[in-house]
DSSP file (Angstrom, degrees, kcal/mol; ACC not computed):
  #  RESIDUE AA STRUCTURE BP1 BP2  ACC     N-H-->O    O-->H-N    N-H-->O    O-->H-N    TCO  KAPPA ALPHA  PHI   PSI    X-CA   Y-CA   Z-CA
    1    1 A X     >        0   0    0      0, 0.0     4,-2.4     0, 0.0     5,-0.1   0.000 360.0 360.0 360.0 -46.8   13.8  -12.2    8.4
    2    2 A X  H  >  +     0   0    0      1,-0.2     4,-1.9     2,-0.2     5,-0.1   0.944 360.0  49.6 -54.5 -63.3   11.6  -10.6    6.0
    3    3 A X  H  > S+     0   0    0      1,-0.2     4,-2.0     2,-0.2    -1,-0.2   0.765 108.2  56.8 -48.6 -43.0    9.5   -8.7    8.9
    4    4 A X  H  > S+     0   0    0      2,-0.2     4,-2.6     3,-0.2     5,-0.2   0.864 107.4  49.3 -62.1 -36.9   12.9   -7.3   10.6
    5    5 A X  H  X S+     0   0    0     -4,-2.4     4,-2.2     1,-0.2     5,-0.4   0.964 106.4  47.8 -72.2 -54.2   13.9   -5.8    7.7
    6    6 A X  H  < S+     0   0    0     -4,-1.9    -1,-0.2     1,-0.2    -2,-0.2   0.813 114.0  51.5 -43.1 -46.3   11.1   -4.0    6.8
    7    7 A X  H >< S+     0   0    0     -4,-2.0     3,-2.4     2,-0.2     5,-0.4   0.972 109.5  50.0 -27.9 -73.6   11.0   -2.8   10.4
    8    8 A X  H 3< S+     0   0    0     -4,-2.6     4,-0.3     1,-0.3    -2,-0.2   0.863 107.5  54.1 -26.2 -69.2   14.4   -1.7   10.3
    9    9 A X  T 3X S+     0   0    0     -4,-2.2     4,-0.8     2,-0.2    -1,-0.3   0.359 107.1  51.1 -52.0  -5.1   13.7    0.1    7.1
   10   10 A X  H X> S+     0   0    0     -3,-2.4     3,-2.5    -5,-0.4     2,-1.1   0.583 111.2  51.2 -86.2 -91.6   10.7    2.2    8.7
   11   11 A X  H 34 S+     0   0    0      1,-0.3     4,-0.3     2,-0.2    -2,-0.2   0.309 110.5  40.7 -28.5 -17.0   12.6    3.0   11.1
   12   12 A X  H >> S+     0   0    0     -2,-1.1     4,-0.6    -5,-0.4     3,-0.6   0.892 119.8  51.2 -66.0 -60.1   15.4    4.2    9.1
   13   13 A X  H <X S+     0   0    0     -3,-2.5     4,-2.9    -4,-0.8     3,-0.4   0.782  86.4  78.0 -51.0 -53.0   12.9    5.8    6.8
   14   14 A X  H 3X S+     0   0    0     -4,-0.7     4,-3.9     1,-0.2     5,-0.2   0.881 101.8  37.5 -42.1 -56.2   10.5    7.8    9.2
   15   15 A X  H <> S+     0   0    0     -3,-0.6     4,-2.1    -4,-0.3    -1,-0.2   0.942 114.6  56.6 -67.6 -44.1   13.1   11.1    9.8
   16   16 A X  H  X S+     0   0    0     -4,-0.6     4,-1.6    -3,-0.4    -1,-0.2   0.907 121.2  25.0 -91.6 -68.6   14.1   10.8    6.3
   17   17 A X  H  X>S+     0   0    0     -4,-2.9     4,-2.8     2,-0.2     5,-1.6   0.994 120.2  56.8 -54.6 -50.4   10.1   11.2    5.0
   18   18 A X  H  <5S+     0   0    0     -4,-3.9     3,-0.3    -5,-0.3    -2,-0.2   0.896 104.2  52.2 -52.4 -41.1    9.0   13.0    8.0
   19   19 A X  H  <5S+     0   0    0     -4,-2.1    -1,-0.2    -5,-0.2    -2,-0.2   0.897 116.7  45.6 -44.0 -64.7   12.1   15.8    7.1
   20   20 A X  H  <5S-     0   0    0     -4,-1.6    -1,-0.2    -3,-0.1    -2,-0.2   0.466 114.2-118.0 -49.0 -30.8   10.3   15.9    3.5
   21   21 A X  T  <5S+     0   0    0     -4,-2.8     2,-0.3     1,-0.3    -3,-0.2   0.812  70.5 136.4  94.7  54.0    7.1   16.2    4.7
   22   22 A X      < -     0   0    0     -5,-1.6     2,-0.3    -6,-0.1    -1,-0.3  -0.854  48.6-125.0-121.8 168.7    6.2   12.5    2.8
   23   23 A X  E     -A   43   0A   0     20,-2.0    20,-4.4    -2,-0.3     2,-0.4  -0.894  17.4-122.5-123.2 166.1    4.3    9.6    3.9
   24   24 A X  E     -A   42   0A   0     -2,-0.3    18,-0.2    18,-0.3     3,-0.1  -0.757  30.4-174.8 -92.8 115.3    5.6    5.9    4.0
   25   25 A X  E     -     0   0A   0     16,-2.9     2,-0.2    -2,-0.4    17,-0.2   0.831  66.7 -33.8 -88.6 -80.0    2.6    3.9    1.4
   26   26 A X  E     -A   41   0A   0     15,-0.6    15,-2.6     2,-0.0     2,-0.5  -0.825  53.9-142.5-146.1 151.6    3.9    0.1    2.0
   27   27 A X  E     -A   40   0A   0     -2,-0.2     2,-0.3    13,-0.2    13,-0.2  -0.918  22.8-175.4-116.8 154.0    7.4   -1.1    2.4
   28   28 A X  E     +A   39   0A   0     11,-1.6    11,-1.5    -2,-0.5     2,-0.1  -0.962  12.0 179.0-137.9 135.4    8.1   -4.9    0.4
   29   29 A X  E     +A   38   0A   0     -2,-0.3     2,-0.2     9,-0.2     9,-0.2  -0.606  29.0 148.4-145.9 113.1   11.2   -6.4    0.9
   30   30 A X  E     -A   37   0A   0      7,-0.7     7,-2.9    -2,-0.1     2,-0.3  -0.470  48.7-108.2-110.1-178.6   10.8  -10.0   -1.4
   31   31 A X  E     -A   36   0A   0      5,-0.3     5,-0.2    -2,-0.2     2,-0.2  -0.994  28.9-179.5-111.8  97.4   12.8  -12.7   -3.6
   32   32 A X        -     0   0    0      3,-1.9     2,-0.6    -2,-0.3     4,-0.1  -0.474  69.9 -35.8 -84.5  52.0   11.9  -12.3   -7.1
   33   33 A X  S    S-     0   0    0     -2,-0.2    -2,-0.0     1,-0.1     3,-0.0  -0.989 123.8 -31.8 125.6-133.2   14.1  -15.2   -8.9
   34   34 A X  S    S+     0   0    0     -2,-0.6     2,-0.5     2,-0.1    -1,-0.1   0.003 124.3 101.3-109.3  31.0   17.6  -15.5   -7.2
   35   35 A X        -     0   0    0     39,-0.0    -3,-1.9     2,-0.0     2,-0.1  -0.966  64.8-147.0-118.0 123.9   17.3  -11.8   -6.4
   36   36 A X  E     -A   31   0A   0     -2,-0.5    39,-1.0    -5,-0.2     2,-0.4  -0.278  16.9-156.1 -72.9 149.8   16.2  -10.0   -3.2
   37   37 A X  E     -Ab  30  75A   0     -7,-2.9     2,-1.1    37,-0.2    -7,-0.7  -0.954  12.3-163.2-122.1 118.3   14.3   -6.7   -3.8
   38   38 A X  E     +Ab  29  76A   0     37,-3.1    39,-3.2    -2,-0.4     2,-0.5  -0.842  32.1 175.0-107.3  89.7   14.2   -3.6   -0.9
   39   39 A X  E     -Ab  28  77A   0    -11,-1.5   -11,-1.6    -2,-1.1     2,-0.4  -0.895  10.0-176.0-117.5 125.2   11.0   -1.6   -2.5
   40   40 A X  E     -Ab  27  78A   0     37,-1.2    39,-1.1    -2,-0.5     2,-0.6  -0.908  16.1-152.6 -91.1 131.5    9.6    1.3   -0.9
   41   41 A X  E     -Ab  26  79A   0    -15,-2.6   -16,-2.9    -2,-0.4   -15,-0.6  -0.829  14.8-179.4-130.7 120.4    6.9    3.0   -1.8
   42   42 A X  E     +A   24   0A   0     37,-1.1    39,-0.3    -2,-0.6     2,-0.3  -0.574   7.9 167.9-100.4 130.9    6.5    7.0   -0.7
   43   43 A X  E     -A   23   0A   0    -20,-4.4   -20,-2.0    -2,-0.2     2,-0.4  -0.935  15.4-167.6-140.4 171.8    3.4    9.7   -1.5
   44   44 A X    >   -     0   0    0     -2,-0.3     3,-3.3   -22,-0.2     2,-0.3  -0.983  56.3 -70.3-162.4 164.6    2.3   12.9   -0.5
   45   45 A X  T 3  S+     0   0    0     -2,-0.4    -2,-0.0     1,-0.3     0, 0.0  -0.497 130.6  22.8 -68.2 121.9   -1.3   14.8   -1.2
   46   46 A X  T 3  S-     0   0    0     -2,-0.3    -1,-0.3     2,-0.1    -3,-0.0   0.025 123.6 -91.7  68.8   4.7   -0.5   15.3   -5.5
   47   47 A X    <   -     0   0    0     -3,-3.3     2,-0.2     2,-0.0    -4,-0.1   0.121  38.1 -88.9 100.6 137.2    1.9   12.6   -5.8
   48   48 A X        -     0   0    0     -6,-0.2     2,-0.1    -4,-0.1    32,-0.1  -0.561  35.3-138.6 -62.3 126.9    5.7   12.3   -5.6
   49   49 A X     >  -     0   0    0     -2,-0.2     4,-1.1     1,-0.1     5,-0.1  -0.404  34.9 -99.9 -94.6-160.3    8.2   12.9   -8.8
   50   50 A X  H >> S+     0   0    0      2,-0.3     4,-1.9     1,-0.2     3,-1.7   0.967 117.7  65.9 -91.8 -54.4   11.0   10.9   -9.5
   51   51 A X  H 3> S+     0   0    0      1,-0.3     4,-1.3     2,-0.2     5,-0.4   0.870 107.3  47.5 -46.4 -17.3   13.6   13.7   -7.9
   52   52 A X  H 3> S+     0   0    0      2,-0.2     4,-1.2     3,-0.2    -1,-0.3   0.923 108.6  48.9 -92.6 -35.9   12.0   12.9   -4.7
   53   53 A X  H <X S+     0   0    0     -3,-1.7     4,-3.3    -4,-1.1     5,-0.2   0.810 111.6  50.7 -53.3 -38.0   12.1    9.6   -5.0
   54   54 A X  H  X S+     0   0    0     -4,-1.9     4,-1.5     2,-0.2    -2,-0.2   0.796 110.3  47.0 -47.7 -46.6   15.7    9.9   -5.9
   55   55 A X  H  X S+     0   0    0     -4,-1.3     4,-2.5    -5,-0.3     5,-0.3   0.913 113.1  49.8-103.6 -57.7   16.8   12.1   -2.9
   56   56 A X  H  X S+     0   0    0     -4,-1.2     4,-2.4    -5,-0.4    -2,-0.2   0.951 110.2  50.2 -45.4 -61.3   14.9    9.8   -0.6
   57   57 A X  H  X S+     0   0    0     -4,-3.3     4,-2.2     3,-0.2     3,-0.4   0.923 114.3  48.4 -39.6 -50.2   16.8    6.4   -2.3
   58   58 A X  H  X S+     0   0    0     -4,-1.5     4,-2.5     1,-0.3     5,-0.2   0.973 112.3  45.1 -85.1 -37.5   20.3    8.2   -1.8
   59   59 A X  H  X S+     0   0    0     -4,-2.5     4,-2.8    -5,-0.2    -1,-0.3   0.891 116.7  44.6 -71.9 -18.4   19.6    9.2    1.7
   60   60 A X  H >X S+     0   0    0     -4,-2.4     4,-1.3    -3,-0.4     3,-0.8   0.947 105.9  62.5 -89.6 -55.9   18.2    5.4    2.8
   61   61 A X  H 3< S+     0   0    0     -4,-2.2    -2,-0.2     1,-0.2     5,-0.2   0.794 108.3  42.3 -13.1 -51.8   21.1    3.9    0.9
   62   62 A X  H >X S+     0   0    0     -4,-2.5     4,-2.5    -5,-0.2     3,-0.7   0.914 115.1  48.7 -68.9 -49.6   23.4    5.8    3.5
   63   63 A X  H << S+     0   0    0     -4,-2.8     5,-0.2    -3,-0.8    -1,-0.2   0.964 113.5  42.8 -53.8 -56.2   21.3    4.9    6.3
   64   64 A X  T 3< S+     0   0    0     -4,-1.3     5,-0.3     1,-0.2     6,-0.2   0.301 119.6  50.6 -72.7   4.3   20.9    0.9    5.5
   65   65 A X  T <4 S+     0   0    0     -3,-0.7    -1,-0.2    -5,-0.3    -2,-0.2   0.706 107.0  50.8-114.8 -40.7   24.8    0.9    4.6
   66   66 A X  S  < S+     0   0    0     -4,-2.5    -2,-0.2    -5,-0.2    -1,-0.1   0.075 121.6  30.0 -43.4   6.1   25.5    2.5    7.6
   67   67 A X  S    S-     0   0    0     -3,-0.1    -3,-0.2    -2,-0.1    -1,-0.1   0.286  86.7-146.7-173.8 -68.1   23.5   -0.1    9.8
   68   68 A X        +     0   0    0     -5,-0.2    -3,-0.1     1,-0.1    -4,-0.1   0.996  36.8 155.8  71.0  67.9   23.8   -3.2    7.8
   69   69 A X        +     0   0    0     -5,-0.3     2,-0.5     1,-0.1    -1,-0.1   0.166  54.9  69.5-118.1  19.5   20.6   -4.9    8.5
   70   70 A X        -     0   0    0     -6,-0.2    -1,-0.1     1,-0.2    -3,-0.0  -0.804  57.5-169.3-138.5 108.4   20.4   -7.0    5.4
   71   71 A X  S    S+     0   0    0     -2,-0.5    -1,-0.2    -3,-0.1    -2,-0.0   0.992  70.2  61.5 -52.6 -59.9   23.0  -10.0    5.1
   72   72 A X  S    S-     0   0    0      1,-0.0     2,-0.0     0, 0.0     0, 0.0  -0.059  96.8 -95.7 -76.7-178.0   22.3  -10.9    1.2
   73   73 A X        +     0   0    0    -36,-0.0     2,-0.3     2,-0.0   -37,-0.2  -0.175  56.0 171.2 -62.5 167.2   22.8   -8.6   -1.9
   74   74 A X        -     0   0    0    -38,-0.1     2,-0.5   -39,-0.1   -37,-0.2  -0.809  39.7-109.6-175.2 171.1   19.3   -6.8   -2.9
   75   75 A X  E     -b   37   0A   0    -39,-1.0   -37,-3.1    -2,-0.3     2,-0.1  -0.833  23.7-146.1 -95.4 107.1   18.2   -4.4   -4.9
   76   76 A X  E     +b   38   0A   0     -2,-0.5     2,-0.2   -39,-0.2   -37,-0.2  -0.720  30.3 173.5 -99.7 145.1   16.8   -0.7   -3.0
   77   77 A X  E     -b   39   0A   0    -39,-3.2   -37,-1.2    -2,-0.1     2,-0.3  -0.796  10.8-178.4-148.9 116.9   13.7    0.7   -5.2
   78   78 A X  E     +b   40   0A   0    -39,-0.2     2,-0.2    -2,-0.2   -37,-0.2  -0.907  14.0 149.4-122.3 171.5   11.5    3.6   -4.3
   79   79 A X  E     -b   41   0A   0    -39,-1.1   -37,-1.1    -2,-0.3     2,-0.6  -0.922  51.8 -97.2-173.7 147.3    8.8    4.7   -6.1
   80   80 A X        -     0   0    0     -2,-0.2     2,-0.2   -39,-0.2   -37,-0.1  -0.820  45.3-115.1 -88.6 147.6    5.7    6.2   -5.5
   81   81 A X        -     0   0    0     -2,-0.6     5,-0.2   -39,-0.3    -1,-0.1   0.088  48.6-131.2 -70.2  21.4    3.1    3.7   -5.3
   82   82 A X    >   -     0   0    0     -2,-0.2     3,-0.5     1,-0.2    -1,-0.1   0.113  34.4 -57.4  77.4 175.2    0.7    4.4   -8.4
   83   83 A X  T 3  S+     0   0    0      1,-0.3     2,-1.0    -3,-0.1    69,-0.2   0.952 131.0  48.2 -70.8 -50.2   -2.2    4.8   -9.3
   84   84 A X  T 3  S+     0   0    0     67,-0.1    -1,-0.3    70,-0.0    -2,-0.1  -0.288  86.5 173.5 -63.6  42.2   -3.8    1.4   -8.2
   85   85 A X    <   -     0   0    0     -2,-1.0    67,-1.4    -3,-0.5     2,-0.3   0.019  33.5-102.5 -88.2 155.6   -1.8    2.3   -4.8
   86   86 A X        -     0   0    0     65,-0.3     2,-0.7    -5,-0.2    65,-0.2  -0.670  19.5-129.5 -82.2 153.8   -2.8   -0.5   -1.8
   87   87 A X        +     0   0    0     -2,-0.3    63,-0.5     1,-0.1   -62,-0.0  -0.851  42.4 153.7 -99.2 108.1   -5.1    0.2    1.1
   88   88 A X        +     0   0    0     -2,-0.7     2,-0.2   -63,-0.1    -1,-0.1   0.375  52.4  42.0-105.7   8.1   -3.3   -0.8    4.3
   89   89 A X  S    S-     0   0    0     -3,-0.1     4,-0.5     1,-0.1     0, 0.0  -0.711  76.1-118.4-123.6 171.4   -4.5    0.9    6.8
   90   90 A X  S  > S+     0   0    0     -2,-0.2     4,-0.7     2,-0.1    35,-0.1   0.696 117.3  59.5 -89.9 -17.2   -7.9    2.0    8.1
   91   91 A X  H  > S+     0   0    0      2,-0.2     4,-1.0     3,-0.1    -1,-0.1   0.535 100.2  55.0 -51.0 -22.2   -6.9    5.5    7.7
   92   92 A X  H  4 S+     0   0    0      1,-0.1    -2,-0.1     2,-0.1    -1,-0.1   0.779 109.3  52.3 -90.7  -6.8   -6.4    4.7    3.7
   93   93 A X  H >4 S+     0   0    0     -4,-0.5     3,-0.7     2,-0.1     4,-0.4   0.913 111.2  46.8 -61.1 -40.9  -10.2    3.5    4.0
   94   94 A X  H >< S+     0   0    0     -4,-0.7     3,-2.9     1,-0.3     2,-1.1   0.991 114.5  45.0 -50.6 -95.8  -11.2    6.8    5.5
   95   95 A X  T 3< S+     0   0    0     -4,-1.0    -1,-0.3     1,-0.3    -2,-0.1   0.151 108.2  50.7 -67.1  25.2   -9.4    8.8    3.2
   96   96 A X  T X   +     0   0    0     -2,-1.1     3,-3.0    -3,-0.7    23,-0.3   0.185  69.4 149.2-119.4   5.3  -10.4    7.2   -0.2
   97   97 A X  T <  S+     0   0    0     -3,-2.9    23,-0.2    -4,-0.4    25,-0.1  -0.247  75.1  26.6 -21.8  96.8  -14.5    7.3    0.5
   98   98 A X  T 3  S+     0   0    0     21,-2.7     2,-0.4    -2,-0.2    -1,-0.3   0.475  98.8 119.5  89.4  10.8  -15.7    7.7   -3.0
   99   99 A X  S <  S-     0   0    0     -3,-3.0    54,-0.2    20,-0.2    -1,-0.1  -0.863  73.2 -97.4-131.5 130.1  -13.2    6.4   -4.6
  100  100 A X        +     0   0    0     -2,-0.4    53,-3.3    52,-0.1    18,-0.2   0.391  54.7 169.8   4.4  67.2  -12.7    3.1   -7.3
  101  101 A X  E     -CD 117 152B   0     16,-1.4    16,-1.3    51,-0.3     2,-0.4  -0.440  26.4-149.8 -87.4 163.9  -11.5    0.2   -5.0
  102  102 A X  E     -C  116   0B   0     49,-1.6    49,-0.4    14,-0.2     2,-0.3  -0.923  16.4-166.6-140.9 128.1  -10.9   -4.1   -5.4
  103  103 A X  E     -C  115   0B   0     12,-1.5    12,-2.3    -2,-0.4     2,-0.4  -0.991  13.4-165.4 -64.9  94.0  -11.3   -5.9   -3.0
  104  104 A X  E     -CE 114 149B   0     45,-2.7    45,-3.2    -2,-0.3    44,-2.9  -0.907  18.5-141.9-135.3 148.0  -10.3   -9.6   -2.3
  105  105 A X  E     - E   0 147B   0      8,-2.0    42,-0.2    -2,-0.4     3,-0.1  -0.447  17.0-145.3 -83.7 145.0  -11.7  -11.6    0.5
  106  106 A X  S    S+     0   0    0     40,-4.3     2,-0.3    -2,-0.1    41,-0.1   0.475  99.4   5.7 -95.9   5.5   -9.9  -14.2    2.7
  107  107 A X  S    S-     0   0    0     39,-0.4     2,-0.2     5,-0.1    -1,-0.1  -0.796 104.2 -77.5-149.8 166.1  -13.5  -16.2    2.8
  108  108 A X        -     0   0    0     -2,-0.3     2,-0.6    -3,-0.1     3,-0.3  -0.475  25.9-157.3 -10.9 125.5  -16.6  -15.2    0.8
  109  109 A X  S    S-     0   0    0      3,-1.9     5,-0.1     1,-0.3     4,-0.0  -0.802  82.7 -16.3-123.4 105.7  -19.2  -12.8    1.1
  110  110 A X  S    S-     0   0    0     -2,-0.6    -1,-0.3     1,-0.1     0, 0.0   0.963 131.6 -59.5  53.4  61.4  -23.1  -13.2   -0.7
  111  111 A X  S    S+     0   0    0     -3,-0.3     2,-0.3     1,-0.2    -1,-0.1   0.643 121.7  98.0  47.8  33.8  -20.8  -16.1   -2.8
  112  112 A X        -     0   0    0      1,-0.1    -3,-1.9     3,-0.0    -1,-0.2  -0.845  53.4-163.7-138.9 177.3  -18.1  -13.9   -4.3
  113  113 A X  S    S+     0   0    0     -2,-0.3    -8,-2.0     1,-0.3     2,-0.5   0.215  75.9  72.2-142.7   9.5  -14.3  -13.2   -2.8
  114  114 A X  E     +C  104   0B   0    -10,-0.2     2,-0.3    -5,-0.1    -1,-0.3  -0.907  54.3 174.2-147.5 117.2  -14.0  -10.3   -5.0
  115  115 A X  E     -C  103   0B   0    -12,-2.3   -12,-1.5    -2,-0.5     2,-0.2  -0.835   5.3-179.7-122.1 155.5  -15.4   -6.9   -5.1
  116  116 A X  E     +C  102   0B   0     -2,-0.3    16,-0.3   -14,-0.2   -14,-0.2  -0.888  35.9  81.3-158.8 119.6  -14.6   -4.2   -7.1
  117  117 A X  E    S-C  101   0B   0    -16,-1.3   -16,-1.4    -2,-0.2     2,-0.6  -0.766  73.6 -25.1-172.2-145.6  -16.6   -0.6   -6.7
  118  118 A X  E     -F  130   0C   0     12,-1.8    12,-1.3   -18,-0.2     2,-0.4  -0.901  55.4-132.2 -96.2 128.0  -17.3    2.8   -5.2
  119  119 A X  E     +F  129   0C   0     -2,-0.6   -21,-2.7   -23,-0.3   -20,-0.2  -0.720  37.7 172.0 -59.3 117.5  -15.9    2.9   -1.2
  120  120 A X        -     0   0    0      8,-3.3    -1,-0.2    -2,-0.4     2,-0.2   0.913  51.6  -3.4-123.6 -54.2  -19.1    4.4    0.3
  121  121 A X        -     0   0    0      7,-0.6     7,-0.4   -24,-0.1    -1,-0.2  -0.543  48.1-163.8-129.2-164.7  -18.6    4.3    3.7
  122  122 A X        +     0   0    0      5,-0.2     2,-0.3    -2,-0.2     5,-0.2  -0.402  34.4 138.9-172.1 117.9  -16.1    3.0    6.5
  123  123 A X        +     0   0    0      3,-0.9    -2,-0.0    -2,-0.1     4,-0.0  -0.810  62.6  10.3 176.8 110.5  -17.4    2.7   10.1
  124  124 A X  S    S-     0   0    0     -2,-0.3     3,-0.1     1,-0.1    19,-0.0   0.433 124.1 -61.9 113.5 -20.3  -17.0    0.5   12.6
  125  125 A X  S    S+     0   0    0      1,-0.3    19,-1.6   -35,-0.1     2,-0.4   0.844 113.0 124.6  80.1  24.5  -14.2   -1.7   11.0
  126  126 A X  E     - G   0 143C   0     17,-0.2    -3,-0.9    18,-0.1     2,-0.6  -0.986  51.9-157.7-134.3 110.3  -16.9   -2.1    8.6
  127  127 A X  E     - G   0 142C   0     15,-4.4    15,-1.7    -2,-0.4     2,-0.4  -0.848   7.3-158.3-103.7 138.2  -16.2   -1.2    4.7
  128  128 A X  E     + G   0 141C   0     -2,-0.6    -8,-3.3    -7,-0.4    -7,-0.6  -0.907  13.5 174.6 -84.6 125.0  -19.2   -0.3    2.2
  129  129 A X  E     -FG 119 140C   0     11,-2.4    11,-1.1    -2,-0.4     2,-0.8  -0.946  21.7-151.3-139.4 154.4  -19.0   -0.6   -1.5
  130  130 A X  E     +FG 118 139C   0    -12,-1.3   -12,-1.8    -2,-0.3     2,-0.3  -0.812  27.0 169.6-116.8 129.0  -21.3   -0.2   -3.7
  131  131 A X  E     - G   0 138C   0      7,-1.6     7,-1.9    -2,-0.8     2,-0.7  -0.876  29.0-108.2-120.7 152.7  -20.9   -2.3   -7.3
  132  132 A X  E     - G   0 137C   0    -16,-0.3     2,-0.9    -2,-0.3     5,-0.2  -0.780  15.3-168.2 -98.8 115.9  -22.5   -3.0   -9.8
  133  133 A X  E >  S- G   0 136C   0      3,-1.1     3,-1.5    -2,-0.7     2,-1.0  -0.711  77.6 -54.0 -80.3  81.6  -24.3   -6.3  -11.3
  134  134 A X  T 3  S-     0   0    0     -2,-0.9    -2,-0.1     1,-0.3    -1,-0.1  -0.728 121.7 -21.7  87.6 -60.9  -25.3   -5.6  -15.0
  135  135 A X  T 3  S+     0   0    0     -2,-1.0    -1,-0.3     2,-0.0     2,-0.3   0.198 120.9  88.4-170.7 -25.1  -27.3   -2.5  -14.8
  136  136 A X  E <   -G  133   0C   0     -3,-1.5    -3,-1.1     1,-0.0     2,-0.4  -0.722  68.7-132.4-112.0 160.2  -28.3   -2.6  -11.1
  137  137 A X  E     -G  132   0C   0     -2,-0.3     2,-0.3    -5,-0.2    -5,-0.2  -0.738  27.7-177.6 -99.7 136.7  -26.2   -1.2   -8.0
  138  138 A X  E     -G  131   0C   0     -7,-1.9    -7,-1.6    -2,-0.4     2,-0.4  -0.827  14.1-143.1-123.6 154.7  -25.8   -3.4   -5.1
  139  139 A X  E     -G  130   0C   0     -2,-0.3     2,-0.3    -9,-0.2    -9,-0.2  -0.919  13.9-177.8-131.9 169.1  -24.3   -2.9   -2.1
  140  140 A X  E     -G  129   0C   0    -11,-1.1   -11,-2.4    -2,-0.4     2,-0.5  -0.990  17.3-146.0-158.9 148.2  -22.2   -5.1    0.4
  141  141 A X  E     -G  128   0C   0     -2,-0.3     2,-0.3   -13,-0.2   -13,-0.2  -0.992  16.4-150.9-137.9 128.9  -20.8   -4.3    3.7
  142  142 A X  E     -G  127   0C   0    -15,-1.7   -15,-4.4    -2,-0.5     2,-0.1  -0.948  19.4-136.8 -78.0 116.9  -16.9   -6.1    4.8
  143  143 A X  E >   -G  126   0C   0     -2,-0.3     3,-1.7   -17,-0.2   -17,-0.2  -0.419  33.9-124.0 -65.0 148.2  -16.0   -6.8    8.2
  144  144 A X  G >  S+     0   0    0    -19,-1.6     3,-4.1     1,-0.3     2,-2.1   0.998 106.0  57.0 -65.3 -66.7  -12.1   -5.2    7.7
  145  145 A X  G 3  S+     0   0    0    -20,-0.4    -1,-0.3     1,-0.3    -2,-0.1   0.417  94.6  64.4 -72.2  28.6  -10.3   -8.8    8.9
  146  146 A X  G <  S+     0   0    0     -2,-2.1   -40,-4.3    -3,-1.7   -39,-0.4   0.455  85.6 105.2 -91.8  -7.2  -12.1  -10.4    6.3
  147  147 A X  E <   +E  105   0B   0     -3,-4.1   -42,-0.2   -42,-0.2     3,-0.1  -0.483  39.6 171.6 -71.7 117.6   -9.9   -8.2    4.0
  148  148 A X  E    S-     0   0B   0    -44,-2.9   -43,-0.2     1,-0.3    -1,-0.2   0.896  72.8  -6.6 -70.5 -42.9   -7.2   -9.9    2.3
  149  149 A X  E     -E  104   0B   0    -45,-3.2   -45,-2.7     2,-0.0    -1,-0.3  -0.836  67.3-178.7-168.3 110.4   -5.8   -7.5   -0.2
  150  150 A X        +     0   0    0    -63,-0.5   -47,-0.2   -47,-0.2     2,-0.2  -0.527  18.4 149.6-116.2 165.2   -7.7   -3.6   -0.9
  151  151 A X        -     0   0    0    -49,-0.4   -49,-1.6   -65,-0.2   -65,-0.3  -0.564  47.6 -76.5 174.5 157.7   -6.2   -1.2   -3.4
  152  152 A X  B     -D  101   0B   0    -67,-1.4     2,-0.5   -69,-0.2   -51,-0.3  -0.288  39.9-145.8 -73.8 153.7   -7.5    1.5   -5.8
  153  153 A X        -     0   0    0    -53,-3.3     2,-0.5   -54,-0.2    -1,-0.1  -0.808   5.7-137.5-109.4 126.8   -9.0    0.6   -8.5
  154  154 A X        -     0   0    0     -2,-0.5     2,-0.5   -70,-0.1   -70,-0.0  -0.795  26.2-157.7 -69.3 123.7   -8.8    2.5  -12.3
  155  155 A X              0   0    0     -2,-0.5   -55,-0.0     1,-0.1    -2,-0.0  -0.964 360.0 360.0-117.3 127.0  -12.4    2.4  -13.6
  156  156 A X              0   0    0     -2,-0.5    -1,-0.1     0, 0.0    -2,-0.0   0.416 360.0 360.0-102.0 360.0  -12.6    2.6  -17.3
């Protein structure tokens, strides 16, 4: 169920961004409590404000009411997806090379499941990052379908 909607909702979605000249980051559509949630999350190269999120919500509202592809009640939320944004793609490895990722593993890699560093390369279906262990820099190279969960990382 979960997988149709979110389908649906790209598809709803695509003319709607494409028209705006935005891109689609991740669509979610979960059960938080006894409440369904429809959250999308939208960006373009400097970031999205809230009227753009706003104009985007009214016009998927119309579409997904129009359509009716979601039986229960839920909740629509768009949003741009932050700072920590996720990496879902191998085009958002490409295009964040040099910049502050975490990483978690679906098995263990040199005994850890969690990386957290600079993204230095991607190539191959192969990600580099290089982290650091106390004072020295190390480096460790992830096959991509070992990838559980990517996203950018704030480094203080």
């Amino acid at each position: 169920m979960s997988s149709q909607v979110i389908k649906i909702t790209e598809e709803l979605l695509n003319p709607i961004l494409k028209e705006k000249n935005l891109q689609l980051a991740d669509i979610e559509y979960v059960k938080e409590g006894k409440n369904w949630f429809l959250r999308v999350y939208i960006d373009k190269e400097g970031g999205v404000d809230i009227v753009e999120c706003g104009e985007v919500s009214e016009q998927l509202s119309e579409k997904l009411d129009e359509t009716d592809p979601i039986t229960e009640a839920y909740f629509l939320e768009v949003s741009s997806p932050g700072v920590e944004r996720p990496l879902k793609s191998k085009e958002d490895f490409v295009k964040n090379i040099n910049n502050n990722v975490f990483i978690k593993l679906y098995e263990q890699i040199d005994g850890e499941k969690e990386f957290e560093g600079i993204l230095k390369a991607f190539k191959d279906d192969t990600v580099t990052i290089e982290y650091k262990i106390k004072t020295r820099k190390k480096q460790v190279e992830i096959p991509y379908d070992k990838i559980a969960k990517a996203r950018l990382a704030v480094m203080f």
